[in-house]
N, C-alpha and C positions, 0 to 999 in steps of 0.2 A: 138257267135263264137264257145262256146264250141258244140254246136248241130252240128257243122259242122263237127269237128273232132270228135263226135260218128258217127257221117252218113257216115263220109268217113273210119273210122277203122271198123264199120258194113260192107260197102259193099264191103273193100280188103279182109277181113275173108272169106265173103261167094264168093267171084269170085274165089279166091283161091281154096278154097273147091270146087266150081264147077265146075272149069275145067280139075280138078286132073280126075274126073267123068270120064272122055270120057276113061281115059287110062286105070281108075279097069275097066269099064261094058266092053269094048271091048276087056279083053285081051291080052295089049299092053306089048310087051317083059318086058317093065323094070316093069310092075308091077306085072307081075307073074314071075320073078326074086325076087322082094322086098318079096313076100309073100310067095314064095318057101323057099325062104332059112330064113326065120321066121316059116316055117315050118305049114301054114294055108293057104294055098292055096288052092281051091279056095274059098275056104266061107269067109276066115278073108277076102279077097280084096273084094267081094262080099256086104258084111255086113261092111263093116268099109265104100264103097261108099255111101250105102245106110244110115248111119248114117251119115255122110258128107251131104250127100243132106237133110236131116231133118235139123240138125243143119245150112244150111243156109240157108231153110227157117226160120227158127225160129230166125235166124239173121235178114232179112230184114223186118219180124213184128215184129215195134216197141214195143208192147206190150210185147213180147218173145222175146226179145234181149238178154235179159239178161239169160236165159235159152240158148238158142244155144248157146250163147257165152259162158257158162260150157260147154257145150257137147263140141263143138268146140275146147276149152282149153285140155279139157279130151283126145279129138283125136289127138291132135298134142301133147301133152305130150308124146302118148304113142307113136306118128310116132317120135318124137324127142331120146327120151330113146332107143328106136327099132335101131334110127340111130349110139349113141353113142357106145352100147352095143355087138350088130350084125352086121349092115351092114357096120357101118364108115361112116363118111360125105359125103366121094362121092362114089357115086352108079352108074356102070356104064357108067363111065366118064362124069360126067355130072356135074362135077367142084362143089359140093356141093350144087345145083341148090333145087334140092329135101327138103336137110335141111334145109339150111335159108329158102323158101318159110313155111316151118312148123314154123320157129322160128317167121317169121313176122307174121302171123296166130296167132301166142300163143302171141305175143305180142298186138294185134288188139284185140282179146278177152280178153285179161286182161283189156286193157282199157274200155272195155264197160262193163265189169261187177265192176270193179272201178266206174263207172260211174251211173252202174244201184247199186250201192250197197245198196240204201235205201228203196230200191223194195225188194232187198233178202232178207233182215233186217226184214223188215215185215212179208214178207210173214212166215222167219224160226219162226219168235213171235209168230205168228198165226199159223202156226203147231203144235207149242210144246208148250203152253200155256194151 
């Protein structure tokens, strides 16, 4: 039962992630709005996709779950803080749409790296050992 709910907080992270895609690669007002007035437009919306799209693939192999799920975390932290900080919750009226989608994201990869945590464990032994 528990595989279930990594498989399914795996795959809301990276659909999330995935489909934010279409709006940084194309250009889409609100997110060269979000990245204007963060002041990294166009390469932060550029590069922040393209790390999105790594981090969900490395969400749906199992083996790097646990890896995208950091990067993934990393990104929606920094789109979460970006929101509190700079833009506010709601971002061209868009009812806080933006944020909580970031918030469920960072809560989805918490839990799969809660999950994978015996994999980091390891692996940080075996780095610095």
């Amino acid at each position: 039962m528990q595989n279930i709910f990594v498989w399914v907080a795996r795959l809301v992270a990276a659909l999330v992630m995935l489909q934010t895609l279409y709006f940084k690669f194309t250009a889409q007002p609100e997110s060269v709005y979000i990245f204007s007035t963060v002041g990294i437009e166009p390469w932060g919306r550029i590069m922040t996709g393209i790390a999105e799209l790594i981090a969900s693939f490395l969400l749906l192999y199992p083996r790097t779950s646990w890896l995208g799920a950091v990067l993934g975390l990393g990104i929606m932290g920094g789109a979460m803080l970006t929101h509190i900080f700079l833009l506010g919750i709601e971002v061209m009226h868009d009812g806080g749409q933006l944020f909580f989608m970031a918030v469920v994201t960072a809560i989805c990869c918490l839990f799969v790296i809660y999950h994978e945590k015996t994999t980091i464990s390891r692996l940080i032994k075996r780095f610095t050992t």
